[in-house]
LOVEX-259717 format. One line per field, with one value per residue (C-alpha): x, y, z; residue number from 1; residue in one letter. Coordinates in steps of 0.2 Angstrom, whole numbers. Each point is the difference from the previous one (the first is absolute). Example, Ala and Ser with C-alpha at 12.3 -4.5 7.8 and 13.67 -1.06 7.14 Angstrom:
2
X	62,6
Y	-22,17
Z	39,-3
seq	1,2
type	A,S
//
This chain:
424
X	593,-13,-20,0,19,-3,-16,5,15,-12,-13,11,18,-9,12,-7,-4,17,14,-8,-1,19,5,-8,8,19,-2,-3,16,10,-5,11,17,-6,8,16,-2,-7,17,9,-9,0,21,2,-13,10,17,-10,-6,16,9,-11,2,18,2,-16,-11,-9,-14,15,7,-17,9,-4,15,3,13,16,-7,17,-3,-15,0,-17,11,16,-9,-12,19,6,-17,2,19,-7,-13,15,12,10,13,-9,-16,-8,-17,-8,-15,9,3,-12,-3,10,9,7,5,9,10,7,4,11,4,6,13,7,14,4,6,-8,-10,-18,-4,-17,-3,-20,-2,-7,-4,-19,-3,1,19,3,3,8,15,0,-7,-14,-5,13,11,-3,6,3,12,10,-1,12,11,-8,-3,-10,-3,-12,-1,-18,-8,1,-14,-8,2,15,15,15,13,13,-3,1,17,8,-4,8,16,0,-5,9,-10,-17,-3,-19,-9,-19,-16,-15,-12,-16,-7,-3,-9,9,-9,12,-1,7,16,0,10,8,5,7,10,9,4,9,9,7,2,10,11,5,1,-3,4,-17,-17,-13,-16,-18,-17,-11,-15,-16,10,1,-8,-4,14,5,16,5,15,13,-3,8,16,-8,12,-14,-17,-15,-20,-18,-8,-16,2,0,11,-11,-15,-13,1,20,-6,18,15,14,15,19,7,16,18,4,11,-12,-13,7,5,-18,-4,13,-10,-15,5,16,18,3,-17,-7,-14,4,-12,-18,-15,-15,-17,-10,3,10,-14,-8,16,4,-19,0,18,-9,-16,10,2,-20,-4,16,-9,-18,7,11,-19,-8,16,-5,-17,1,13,-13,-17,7,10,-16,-8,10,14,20,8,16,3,-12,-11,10,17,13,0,12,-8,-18,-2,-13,2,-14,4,-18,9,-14,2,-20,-3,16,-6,-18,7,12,-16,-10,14,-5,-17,4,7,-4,7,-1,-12,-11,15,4,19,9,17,12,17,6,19,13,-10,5,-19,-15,-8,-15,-1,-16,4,-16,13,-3,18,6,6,3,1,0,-20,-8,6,3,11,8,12,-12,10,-2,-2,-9,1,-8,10,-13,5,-3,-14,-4,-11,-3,-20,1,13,-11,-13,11,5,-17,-4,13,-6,-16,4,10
Y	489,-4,-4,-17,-4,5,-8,-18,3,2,-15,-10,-2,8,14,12,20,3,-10,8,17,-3,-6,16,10,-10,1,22,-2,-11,2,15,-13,-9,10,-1,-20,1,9,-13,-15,11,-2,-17,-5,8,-8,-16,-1,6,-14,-12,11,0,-19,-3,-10,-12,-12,-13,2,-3,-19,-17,-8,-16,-9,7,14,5,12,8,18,5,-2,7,17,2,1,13,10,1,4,14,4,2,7,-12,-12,-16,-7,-18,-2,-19,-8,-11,15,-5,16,16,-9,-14,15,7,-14,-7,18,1,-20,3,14,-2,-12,-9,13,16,11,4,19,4,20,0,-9,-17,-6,-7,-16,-12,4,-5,-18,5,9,-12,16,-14,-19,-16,9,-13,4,17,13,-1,-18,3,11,18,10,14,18,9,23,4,15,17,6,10,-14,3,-9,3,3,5,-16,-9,7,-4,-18,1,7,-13,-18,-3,-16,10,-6,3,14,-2,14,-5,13,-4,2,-18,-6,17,19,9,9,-7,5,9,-1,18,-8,-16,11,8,-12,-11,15,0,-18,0,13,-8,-18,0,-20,-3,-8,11,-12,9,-11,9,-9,11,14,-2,14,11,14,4,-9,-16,-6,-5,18,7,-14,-13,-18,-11,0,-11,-3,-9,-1,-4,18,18,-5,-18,12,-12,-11,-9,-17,-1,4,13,9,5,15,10,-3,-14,-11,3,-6,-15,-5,-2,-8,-15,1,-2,-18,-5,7,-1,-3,19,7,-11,-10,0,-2,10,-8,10,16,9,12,6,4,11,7,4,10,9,3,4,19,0,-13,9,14,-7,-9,17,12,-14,-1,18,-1,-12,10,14,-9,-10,18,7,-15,1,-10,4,-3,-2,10,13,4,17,-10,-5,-18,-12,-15,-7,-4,10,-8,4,1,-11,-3,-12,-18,-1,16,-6,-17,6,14,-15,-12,16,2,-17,1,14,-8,-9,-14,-14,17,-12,-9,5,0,-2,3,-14,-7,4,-6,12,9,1,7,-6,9,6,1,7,-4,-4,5,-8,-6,-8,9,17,16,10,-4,6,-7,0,-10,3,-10,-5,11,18,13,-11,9,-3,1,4,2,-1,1,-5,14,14,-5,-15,6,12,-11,-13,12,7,-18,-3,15,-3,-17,7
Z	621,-12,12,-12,9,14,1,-4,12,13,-5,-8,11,15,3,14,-3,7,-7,-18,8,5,-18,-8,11,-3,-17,0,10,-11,-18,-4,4,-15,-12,6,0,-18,-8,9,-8,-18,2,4,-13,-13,8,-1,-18,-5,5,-10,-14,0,2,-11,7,-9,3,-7,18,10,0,9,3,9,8,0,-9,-11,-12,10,-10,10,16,-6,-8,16,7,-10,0,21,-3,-9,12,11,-8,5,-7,1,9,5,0,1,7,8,13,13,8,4,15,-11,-12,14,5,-17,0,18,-2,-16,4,17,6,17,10,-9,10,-6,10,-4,5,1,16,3,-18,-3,9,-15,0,15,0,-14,6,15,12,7,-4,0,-14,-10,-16,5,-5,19,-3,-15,9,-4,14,5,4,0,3,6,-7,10,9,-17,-9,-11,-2,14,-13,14,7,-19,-4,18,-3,-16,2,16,-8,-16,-1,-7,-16,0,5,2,-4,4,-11,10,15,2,17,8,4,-10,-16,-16,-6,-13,-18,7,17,-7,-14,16,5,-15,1,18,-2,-18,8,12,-8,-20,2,11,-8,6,-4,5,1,-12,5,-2,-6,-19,-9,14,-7,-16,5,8,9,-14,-6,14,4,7,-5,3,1,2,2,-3,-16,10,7,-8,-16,-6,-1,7,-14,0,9,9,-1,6,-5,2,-8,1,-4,-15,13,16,-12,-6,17,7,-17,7,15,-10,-8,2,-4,-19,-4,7,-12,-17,11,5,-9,0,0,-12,14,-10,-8,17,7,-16,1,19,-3,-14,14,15,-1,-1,14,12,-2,6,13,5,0,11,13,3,-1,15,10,-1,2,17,7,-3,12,13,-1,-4,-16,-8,-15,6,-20,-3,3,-14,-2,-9,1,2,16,13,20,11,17,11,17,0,-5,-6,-8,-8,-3,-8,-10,-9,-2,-7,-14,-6,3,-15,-12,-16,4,16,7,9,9,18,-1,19,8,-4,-1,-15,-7,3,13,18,5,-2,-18,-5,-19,-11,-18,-11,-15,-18,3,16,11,-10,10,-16,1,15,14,18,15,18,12,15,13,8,-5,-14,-16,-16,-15,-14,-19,-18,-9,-18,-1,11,1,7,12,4,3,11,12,1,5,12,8,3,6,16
seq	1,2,3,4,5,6,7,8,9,10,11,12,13,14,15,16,17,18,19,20,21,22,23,24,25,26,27,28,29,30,31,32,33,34,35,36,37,38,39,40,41,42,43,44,45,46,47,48,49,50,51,52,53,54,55,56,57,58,59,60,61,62,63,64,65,66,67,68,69,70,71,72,73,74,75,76,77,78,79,80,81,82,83,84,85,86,87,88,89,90,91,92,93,94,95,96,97,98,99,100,101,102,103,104,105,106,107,108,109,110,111,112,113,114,115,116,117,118,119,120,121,122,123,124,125,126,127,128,129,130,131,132,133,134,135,136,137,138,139,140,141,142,143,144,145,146,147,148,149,150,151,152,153,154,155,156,157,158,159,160,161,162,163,164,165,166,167,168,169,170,171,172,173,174,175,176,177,178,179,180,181,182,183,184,185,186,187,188,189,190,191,192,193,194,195,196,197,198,199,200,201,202,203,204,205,206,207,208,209,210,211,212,213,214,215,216,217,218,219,220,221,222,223,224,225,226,227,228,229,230,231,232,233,234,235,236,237,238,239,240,241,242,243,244,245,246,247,248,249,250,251,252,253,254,255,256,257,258,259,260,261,262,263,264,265,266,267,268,269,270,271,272,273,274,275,276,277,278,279,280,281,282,283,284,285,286,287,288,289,290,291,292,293,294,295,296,297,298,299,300,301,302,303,304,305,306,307,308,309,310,311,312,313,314,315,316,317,318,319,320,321,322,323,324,325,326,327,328,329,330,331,332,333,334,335,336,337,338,339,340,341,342,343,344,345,346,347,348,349,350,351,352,353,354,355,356,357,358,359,360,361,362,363,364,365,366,367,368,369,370,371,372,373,374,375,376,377,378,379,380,381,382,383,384,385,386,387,388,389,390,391,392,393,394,395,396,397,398,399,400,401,402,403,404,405,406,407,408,409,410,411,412,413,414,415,416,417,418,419,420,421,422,423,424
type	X,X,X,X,X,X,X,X,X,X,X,X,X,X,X,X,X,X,X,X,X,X,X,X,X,X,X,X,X,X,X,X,X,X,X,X,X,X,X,X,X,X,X,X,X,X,X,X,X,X,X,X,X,X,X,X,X,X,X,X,X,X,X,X,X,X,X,X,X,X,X,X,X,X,X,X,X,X,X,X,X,X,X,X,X,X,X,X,X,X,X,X,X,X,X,X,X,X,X,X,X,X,X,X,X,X,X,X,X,X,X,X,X,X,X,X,X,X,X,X,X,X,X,X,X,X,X,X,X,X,X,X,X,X,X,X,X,X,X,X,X,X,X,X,X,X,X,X,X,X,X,X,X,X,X,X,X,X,X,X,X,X,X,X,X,X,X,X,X,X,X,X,X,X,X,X,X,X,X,X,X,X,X,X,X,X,X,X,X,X,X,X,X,X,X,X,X,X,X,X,X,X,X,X,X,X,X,X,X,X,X,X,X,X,X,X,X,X,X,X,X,X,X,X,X,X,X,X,X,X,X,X,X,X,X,X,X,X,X,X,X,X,X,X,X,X,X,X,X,X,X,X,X,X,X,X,X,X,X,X,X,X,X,X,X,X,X,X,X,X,X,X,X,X,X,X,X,X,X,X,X,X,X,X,X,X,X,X,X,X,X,X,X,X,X,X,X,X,X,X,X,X,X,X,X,X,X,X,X,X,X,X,X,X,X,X,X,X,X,X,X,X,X,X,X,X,X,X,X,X,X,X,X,X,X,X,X,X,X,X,X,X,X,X,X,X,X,X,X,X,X,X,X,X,X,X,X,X,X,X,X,X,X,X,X,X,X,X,X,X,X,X,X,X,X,X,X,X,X,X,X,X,X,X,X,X,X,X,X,X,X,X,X,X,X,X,X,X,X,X,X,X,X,X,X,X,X,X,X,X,X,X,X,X,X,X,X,X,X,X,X,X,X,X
//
């Protein structure tokens, strides 16, 4: 570390000796597991440009439709681009996706059926699904409120998938129509799964019932391998674009890819039946969204160098985290385990003392919609709520974990955490 930096991290922010002690002695540790990230985001660059290339992209289709927005050839190319991005038959991206939760659930609203079974084989799914299924809240509007029901298969003890207990359930209940991955680790102190794990088991699964939709929640996984889902069976897939794959700079927005039919089903969902995608105007959104793709290998991997920079920096002071810095990782996300609801509540607040944004705002644990817990959320993001930029949040209950990721750029993550630190 340059004196000058390390100088004005001192005088400036008012770091202590220690934490920048720490950081210099995380970042020996990490720096050589760069590389490895780098070849990654090299590939998916490449797989990215291509795809504009190939459906030649034009400033014609940075478009700014209105009202119905027929004809939107911005809309339908940034379709065909992701399709491409995929390798998969057909995708849906719109702003008009509110989050990835919303993209989730035109996605299992659109393809299951009164009296289908959704069986999700990664345990409890994040919170913001809940309600959703109809596992907590009135059911209003829920899927068991239309008749869907619900199982779920935990994870085994290492965190893997329990195939055994995967392809019981399916030679038992003919009604599974849906079978639900859920990539990340969510609000869970588990490792990601991995594009290798999920590849097993599509296989297991289409063995046993090539009829089955297996559908995985990509959310804070894109670009983190050289391959993504849909590349290895996935039917259905879906995510945020105000996560790894809108770059920081895609306003709103998330997307569904996989199978043409799938596809198109969520897309009814989306509108209305008959109407689908022909609908749907695009605000003048349509270049960001194609611009933050273009960006999203680079910012993935910035966001992937702080994630371990901060599993490092906070193993190294004291306290117990999930991926551990020299651990694979298919997805964004590094938990770090307090067991102290302050220290947890002053490490959230020091995240957005450290960002660009809102950084003199003390934020506090709240209701939030779709949330059973009380939640803490830092988020001083460019964006609202983007957790591609740095970012960090936790459920108000024991062993109270904080969920820290993304990163536009590894320095100022570098700098947040350091912050957050100090600030316990």
């Amino acid at each position: 570390m340059l004196d000058l930096t390390k100088q004005f991290m001192l005088e400036k922010y008012g770091f202590t000796e220690k934490a920048i002690d720490l950081s210099e002695k995380a970042m020996k540790d990490i720096s050589d597991l760069f590389n490895k990230i780098d070849e990654i985001k090299e590939y998916n660059q490449l797989k990215v440009l291509k795809a504009m290339q190939d459906e030649k992209l034009s400033d014609a289709h940075f478009t700014h439709s209105t009202g119905y927005g027929y004809g939107d050839i911005g809309r339908d190319t940034l379709d065909r681009v992701y399709a491409r991005v995929f390798n998969s038959e057909d995708a849906l991206v719109r702003p008009h996706i509110v989050s990835g939760t919303h993209a989730i659930t035109i996605a299992l609203f659109g393809n299951l059926r009164p009296n289908d079974t959704l069986l999700a084989i990664t345990g409890r799914p994040y919170d913001t699904l809940l309600q959703v299924i109809g596992i907590e809240g009135s059911n209003m509007g829920s899927l068991k409120e239309y008749g869907v029901n619900y199982k779920q298969i935990n994870l085994l003890e290492n965190g893997k998938i329990d195939l055994e207990s995967v392809v019981n359930e399916l030679l038992n209940d003919d009604s599974i129509r849906m079978v639900a991955i859920q990539r990340s680790t969510g609000y869970g102190w588990r490792p990601s799964l991995s594009i290798n794990d999920i590849e097993t088991a599509i296989k297991e699964i289409k063995k046993i019932r090539e009829d089955v939709i297996i559908f995985v929640d990509n959310c804070y996984g894109e670009f983190i391998d050289v391959k993504e889902p849909t590349d290895v069976g996935a039917d259905l897939v879906a995510g945020s674009l105000i996560k790894n794959i809108g770059g920081g700079i895609a306003p709103t927005g998330g997307y569904v890819v996989g199978r043409k039919e799938l596809v198109e089903n969520a897309a009814y969902r989306l509108t209305a039946p008959g109407i689908g995608r022909e609908c749907g105007s695009t605000f003048g959104v349509i270049r960001p969204m194609f611009q933050g793709l273009f960006m999203a290998p680079h910012i993935t991997a910035e966001a992937l160098k702080s994630a371990i920079f901060t599993s490092r920096i906070m193993e190294l002071a004291g306290y117990e985290v999930s991926p551990k810095y020299y651990e694979s990782r298919s997805d964004l996300i590094q938990a770090i385990k307090f067991n102290n609801k302050e220290h947890l509540i002053k490490f959230i607040k020091g995240i957005q003392k450290g960002s660009p944004v809102d950084s003199y705002v003390d934020c506090e644990p709240w209701d939030m919609p779709g949330y059973t817990d009380q939640v803490i959320m830092a988020a001083g993001a460019f964006i609202q709520g983007s957790s591609i930029e740095l970012s960090a949040d936790a459920p108000i209950r024991p062993p109270y974990i904080a969920y820290v990721q993304g990163g536009l750029t590894f320095e100022h993550a570098k700098i947040g955490v350091l912050k957050a630190l100090s600030n316990i």
